[in-house]
C-alpha positions in Angstrom: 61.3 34.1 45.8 58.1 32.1 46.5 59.2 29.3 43.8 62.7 29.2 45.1 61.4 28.2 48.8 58.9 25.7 46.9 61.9 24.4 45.4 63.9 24.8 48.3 61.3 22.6 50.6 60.4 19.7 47.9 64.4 19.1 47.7 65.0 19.1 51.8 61.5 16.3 51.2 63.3 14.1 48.8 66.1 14.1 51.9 63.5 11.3 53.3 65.4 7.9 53.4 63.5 5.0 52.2 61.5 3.7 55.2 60.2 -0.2 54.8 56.9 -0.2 54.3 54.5 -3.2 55.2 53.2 -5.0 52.2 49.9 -6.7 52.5 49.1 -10.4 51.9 46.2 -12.2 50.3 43.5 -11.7 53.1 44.7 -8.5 54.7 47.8 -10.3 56.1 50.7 -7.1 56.7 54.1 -8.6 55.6 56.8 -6.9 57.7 59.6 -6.0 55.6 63.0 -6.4 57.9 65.6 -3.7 57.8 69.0 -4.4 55.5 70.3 -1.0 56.5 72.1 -0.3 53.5 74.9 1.9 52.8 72.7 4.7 51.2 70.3 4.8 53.5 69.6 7.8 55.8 70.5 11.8 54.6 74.4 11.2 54.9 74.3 7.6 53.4 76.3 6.9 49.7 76.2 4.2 47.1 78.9 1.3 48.2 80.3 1.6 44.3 82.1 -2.1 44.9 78.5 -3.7 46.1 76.8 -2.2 43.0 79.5 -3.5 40.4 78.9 -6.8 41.9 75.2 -6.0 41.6 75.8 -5.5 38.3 77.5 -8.3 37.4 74.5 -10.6 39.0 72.1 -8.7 37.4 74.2 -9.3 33.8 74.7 -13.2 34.1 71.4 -14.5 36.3 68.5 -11.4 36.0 68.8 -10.2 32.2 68.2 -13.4 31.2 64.9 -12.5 31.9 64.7 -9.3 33.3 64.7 -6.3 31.1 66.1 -2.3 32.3 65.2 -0.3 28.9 65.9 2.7 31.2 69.5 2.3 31.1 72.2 2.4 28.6 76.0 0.9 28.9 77.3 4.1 29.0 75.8 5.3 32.6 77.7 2.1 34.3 80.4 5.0 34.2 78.7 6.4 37.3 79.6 3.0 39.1 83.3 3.7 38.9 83.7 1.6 35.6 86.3 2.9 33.1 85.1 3.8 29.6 87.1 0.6 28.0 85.1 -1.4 30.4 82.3 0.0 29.6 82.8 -0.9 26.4 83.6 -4.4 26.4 80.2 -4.7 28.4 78.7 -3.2 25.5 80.3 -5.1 22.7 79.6 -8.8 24.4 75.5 -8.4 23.4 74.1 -8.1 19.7 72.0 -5.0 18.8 69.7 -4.6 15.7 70.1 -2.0 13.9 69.3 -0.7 10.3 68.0 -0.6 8.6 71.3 -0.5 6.0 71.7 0.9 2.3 69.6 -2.4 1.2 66.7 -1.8 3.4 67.6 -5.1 5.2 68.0 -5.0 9.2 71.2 -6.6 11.0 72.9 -6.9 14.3 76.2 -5.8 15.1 78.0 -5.7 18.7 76.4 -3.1 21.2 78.0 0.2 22.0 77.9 2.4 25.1 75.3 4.2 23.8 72.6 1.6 23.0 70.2 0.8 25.6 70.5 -2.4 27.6 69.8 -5.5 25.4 66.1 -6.8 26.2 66.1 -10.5 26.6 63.0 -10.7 24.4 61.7 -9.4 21.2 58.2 -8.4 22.8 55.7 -8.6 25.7 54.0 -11.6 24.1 57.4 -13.8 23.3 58.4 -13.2 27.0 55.3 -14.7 28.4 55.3 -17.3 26.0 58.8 -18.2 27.9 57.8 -17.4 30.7 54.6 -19.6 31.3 52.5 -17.0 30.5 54.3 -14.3 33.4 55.6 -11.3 32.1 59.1 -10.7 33.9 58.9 -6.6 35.3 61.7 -4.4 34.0 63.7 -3.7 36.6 64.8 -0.2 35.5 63.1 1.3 38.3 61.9 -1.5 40.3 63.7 -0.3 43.6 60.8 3.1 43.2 57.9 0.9 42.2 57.6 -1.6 45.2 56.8 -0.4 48.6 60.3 -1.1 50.6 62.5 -0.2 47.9 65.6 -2.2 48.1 64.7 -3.6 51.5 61.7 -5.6 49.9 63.9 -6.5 46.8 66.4 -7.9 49.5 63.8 -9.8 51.5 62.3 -10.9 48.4 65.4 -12.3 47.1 66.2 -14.3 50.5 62.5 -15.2 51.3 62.6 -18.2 49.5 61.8 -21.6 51.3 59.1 -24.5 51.7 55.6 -23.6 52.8 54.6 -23.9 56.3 52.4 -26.2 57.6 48.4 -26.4 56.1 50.1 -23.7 53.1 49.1 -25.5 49.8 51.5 -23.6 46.9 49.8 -23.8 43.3 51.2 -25.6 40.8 53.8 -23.4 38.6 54.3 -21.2 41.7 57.2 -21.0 44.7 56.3 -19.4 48.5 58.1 -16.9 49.3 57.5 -15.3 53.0 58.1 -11.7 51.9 55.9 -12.0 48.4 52.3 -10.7 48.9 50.1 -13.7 49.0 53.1 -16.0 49.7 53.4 -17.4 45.9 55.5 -15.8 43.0 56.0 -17.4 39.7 59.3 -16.6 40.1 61.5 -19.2 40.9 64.0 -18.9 43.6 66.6 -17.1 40.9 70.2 -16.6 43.7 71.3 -19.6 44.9 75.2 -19.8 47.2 78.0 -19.7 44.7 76.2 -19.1 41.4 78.2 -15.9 40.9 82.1 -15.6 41.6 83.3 -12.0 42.5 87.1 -11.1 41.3 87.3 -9.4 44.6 87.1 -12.5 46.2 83.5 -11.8 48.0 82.0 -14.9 48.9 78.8 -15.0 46.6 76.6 -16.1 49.5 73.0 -15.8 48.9 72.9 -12.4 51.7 75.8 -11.1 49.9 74.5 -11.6 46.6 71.1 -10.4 47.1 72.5 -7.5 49.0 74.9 -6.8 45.9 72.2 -7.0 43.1 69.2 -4.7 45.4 71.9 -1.7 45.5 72.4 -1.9 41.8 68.7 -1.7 41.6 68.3 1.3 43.6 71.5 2.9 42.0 69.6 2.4 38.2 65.9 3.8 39.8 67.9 6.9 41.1 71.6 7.7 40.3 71.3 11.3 41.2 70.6 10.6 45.1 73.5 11.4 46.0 73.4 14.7 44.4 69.9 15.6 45.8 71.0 14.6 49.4 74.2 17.0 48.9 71.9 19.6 47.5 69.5 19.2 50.2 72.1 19.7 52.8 73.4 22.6 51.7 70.0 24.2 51.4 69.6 23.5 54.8 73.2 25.4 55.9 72.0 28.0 53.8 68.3 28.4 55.3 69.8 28.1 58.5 72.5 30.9 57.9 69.7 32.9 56.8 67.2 32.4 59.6 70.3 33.4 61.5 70.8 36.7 59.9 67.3 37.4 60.1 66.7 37.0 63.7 69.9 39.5 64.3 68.6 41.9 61.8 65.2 41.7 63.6 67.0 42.5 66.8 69.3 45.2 65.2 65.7 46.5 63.8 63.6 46.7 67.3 66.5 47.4 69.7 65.6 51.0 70.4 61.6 50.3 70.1 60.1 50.4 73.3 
C-alpha cells in the first residue's frame, strides 16, 4: 500500500507542466525565456499532431543534416498520426549499413521502420571536423536537457539578430539573445519560406520554429499524454477515496460521545 501511494504521488508530480526557467548569461546575466504557450502545456494540454508532422518535416530536410536523434526509430513517427506506408517511405529515402553479409563485407541498403534514425555522421570526431570543430547535440531528448524545454528551443530558434551596440561577436560565432553568453556556433539554421507545408501553412520563421520545438518535446517524451491521463485519474480516484473515508469516519464515531 505504501509503494502504491509512492507511485501514486511521483505520477500526480510528473502532472507539473514545464515552467520556463531563466537561463544565465556569461557574467551572471539571467536570460528570461518568454512564454510560447504551447498546445501541451498545462495538465489538460495535448500534442497538436499537425504542428509535430510539420516539425518533423523541418527537422528531416534542415536539422538532420546536422543534428542527430539516435533515440528514435522511423517506426514511432506512427504516434504522430503517420500511416505505416508513410512511415515507410520515410524510412526507405536514407541508406543504412548493415552486415555484415555471407562474404564478411559491409553494405547499405534503404532504411526500414525499424532502424534507428540515420546519423548525419559516421562519428564524434568527423562531425566536428564539419562542424569547425562543434559537435552538433542530438536532439533526441533535447526538449528534457535544456532548462525551458520547448520554450527555450523556440526562443532560441527566433533569437537570432545583430549584436547590440558595444557587443563584439567572435569570429565563427552568431548572437543570439536567448543563447547563454549571447554567441552560439550555430548559425541562424530557419529562415521565412525555407520549408513548404502541403497543408498550406505559411512556413514563417514563428510558425516553423514553433512546428519543429513540439516535435522535439514529442521525441523527449511521447508518453505525456499518457502520464497526464494517468495522473488524473489518480486524482478522481484519491479523491473518491478520501471521500469514502471521511463518511466512514463519520459512520464510525456517530454514536461516540
Amino acid at each position: 500500500m505504501f509503494r502504491t501511494t509512492l507511485k501514486a504521488f511521483a505520477v500526480l508530480g510528473s502532472l507539473v507542466a514545464f515552467a520556463p526557467a531563466p537561463a544565465s548569461a556569461a557574467g551572471g546575466e539571467e536570460i528570461h525565456i518568454p512564454d510560447t504557450r504551447f498546445s501541451f502545456d498545462g495538465i489538460f494540454g495535448t500534442y497538436d499532431r499537425a504542428s509535430a508532422q510539420r516539425g518533423f518535416q523541418i527537422y528531416k530536410e534542415v536539422c538532420a543534416n546536422c543534428h542527430a536523434m539516435h533515440l528514435l526509430s522511423y517506426r514511432n513517427l506512427r504516434a504522430l498520426g503517420l500511416t505505416e506506408a508513410q512511415v515507410a517511405a520515410i524510412a526507405s529515402t536514407v541508406q543504412i549499413q548493415d552486415g555484415p553479409n555471407d562474404e564478411g563485407q559491409m553494405f547499405e541498403r534503404p532504411g526500414r521502420p525499424s532502424d534507428r534514425f540515420r546519423s548525419p555522421f559516421a562519428n564524434p570526431q568527423a562531425a566536428r571536423a564539419a562542424n569547425n570543430g562543434a559537435l552538433p547535440p542530438d536532439l533526441s531528448v533535447i526538449a528534457k536537457a535544456r532548462a525551458g524545454g520547448a520554450d527555450y528551443l523556440y526562443a532560441l530558434l527566433t533569437g537570432y539578430g545583430d549584436p547590440p551596440p558595444g557587443v563584439t561577436v567572435m569570429e565563427g560565432m552568431n548572437y543570439n539573445r536567448y543563447f547563454p553568453g549571447h554567441q552560439i556556433a550555430m548559425a541562424a539554421p530557419l529562415n521565412e519560406g525555407q520549408v513548404e507545408f502541403s497543408d498550406g501553412t505559411p512556413s514563417t520563421l514563428e510558425n516553423m520554429a514553433r512546428d519543429v520545438s513540439t516535435f522535439l518535446q514529442w521525441a523527449a517524451e511521447p508518453e505525456l499524454e499518457e502520464r497526464r491521463a494517468m495522473g488524473i485519474k489518480i486524482i478522481l480516484f484519491l479523491t473518491v477515496l478520501a471521500g469514502l473515508a471521511y463518511a466512514v469516519k463519520r459512520k464510525i464515531w456517530a454514536d461516540v460521545h
